[in-house]
C-alpha positions as CSV (number, residue, x, y, z in Angstrom):
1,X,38.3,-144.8,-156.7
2,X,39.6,-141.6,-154.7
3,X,41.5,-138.7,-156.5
4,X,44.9,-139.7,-154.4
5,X,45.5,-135.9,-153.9
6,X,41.8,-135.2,-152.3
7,X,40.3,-135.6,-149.2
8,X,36.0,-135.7,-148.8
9,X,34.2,-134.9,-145.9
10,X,30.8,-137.0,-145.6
11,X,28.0,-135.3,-146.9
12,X,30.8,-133.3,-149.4
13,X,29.3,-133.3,-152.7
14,X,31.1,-134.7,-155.2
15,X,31.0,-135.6,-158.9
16,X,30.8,-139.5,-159.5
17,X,32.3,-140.4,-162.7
18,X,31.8,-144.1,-164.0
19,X,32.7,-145.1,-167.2
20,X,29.7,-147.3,-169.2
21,X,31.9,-150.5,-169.4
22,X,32.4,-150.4,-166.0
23,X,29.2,-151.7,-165.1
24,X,27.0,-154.9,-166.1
25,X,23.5,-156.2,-165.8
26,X,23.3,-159.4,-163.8
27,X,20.4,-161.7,-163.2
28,X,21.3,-162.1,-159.1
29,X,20.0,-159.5,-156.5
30,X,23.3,-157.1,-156.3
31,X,21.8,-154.3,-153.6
32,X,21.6,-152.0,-156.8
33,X,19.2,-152.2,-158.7
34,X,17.1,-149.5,-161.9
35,X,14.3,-150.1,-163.8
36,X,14.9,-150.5,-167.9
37,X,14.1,-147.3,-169.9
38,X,15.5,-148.5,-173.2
39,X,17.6,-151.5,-174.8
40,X,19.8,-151.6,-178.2
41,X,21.3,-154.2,-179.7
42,X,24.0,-152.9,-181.6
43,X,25.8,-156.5,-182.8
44,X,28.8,-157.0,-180.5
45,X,27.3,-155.0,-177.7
46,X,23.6,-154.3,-175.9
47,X,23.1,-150.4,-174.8
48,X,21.1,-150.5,-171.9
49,X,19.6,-147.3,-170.4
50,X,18.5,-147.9,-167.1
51,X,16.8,-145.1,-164.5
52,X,18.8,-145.3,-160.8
53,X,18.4,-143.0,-158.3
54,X,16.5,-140.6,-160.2
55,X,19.0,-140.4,-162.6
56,X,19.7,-142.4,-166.0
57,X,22.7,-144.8,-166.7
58,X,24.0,-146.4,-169.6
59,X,25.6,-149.8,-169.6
60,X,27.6,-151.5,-172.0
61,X,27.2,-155.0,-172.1
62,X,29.2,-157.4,-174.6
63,X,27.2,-159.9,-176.5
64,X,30.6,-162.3,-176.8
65,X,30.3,-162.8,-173.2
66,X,27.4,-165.3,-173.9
67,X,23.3,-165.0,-173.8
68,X,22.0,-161.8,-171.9
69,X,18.3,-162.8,-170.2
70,X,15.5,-161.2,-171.9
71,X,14.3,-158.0,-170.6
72,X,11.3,-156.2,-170.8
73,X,11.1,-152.5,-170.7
74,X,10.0,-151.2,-166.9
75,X,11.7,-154.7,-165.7
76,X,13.7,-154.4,-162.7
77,X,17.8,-154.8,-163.8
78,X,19.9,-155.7,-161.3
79,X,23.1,-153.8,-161.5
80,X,26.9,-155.2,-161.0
81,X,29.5,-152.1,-160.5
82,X,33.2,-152.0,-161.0
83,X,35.0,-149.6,-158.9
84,X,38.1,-149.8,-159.9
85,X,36.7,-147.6,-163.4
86,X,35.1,-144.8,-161.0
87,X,36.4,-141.6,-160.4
88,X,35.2,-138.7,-157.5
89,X,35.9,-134.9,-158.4
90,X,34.6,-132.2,-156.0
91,X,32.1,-130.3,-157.5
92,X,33.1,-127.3,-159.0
């Protein structure tokens, strides 16, 4: 989501900020997609950390939601983002 009081310029560079709630793991090809560094289940929720990009992400993914697939460490994870929960900053 845009900072309502900026404008960017392509090829700006900007800070992405993206809560770990506001993405999910999904078993269907998304067009985003990491490779699974680590997993914790931590009773209502599952920490995943996933490389993207060349960087690391964590998700947050609630066991009450129902079973999560089993994955293997260096799996591919497809990724499911939520916009609405991102935030763009120019970089300082």
């Amino acid at each position: 989501k845009k900072d309502s009081s900026a404008e960017y310029k392509e090829g700006e560079e900007v800070t992405l900020s993206i809560k770990p709630e506001a993405l999910d793991v999904s078993t269907e090809p998304t067009g985003f997609s990491g490779r699974l560094e680590m997993e914790s289940f931590l009773g209502s929720i599952t920490e995943f950390k996933i490389e993207f990009n060349n960087c690391f992400i964590t998700i947050i993914h609630s066991n009450t939601r129902g079973l999560l697939p089993n994955y293997a460490l260096d799996d591919e994870i497809h990724i499911k983002f939520n916009p609405d929960f991102f935030r763009i900053y120019r970089k300082q």
